[in-house]
C-alpha positions in Angstrom: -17.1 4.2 -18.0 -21.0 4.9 -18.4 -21.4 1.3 -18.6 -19.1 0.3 -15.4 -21.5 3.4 -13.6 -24.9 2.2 -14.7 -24.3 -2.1 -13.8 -22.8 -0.6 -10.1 -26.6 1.4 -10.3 -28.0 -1.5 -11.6 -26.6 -3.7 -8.4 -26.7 -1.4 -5.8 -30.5 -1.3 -6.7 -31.0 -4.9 -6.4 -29.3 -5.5 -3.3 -30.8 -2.7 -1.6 -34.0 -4.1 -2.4 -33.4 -7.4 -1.0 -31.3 -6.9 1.9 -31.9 -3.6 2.9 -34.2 -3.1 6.2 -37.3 -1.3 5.8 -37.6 2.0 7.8 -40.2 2.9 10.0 -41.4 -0.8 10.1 -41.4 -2.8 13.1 -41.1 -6.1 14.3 -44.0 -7.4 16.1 -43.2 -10.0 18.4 -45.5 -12.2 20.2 -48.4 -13.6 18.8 -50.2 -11.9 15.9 -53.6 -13.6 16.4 -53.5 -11.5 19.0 -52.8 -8.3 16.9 -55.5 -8.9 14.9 -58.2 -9.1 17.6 -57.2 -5.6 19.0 -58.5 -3.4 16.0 -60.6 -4.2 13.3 -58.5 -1.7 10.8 -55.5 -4.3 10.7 -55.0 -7.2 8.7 -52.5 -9.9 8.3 -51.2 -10.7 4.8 -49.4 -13.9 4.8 -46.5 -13.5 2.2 -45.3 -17.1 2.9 -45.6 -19.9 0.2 -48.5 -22.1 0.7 -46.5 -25.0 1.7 -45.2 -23.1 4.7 -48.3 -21.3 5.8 -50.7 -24.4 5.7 -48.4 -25.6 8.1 -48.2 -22.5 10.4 -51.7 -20.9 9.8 -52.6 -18.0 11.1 -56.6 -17.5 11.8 -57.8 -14.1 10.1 -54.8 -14.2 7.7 -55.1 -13.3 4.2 -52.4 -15.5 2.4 -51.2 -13.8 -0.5 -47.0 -15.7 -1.4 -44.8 -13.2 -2.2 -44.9 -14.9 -5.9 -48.6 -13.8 -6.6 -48.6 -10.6 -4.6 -48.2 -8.2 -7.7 -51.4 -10.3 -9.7 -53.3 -10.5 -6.0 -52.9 -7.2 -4.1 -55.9 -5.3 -5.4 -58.0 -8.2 -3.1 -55.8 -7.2 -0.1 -58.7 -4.3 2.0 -57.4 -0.5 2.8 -57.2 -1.1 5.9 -53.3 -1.1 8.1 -51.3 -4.1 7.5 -49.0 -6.8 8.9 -46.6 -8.6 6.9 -46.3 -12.9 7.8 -42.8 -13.8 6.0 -40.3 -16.8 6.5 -37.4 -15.1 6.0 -35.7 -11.2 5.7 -35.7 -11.1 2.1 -39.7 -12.0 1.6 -40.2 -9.6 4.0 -38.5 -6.9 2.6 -39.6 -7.2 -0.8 -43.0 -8.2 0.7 -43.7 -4.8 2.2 -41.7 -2.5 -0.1 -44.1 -3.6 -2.7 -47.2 -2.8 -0.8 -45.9 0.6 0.3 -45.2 1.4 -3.5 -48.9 0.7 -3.8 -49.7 3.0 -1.2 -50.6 0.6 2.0 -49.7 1.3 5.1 -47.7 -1.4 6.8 -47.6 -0.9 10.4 -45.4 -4.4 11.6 -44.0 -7.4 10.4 -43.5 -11.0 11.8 -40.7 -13.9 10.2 -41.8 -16.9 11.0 -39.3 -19.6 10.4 -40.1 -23.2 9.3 -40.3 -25.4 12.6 -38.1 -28.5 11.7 -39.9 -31.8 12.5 -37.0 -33.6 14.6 -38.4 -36.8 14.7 -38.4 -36.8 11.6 -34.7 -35.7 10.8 -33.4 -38.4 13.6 -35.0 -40.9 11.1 -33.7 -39.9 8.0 -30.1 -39.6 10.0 -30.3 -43.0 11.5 -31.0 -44.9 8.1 -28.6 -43.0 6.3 -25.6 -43.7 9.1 -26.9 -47.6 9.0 -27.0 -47.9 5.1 -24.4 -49.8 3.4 -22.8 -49.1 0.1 -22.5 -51.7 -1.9 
């Protein structure tokens, strides 16, 4: 019985972690360049892999992947914060992290991959014209 209690624990813990919104953090649409010019006491932390953000850079962004961010946040300034991620669950594990450490995340952004079509139709076209043999 104890042990059926403490793996639901166990669970709910991890999927609340992941998948959970975080309160009092909003979404900032728009451009965040933009953001960043309006007060000096924000940053931008880039939690994105840096595959994906050298892609979609952001000027003034510090780019810190969600995979390094517990070895790399004592580089990140006190200063108010908004979180770059490319999807909900980087986000959310992104800034839940940061708060724990005690900065103040005032916005967030996802920023999906953009999908090179061009390049898609390519790949398509040669695999509809290839022949088995």
């Amino acid at each position: 019985m104890y042990v059926l209690l403490f793996l639901s624990i166990i669970v709910f813990r991890f999927i609340y972690r992941r998948y959970m919104p975080v309160f009092g953090v909003s979404n900032i649409s728009g451009n965040v360049s933009i953001c960043n010019k309006k007060s000096n006491n924000i940053i931008i932390v880039d939690a994105r892999d840096f595959q994906t953000s050298s892609q979609d850079m952001i000027k003034g962004s510090q780019n810190i992947p969600l995979a390094y961010i517990r070895r790399q946040y004592v580089d990140i300034p006190s200063k108010r914060i908004i979180v770059i991620a490319s999807d909900a669950v980087e986000k959310n594990l992104s800034i839940r992290f940061l708060q724990k450490k005690g900065f103040t995340i005032v916005g967030y952004s996802i920023r999906k991959e953009q999908v090179d079509n061009c390049n898609y139709e390519l790949q398509y076209a040669s695999k509809k014209n290839s022949v088995k043999v």
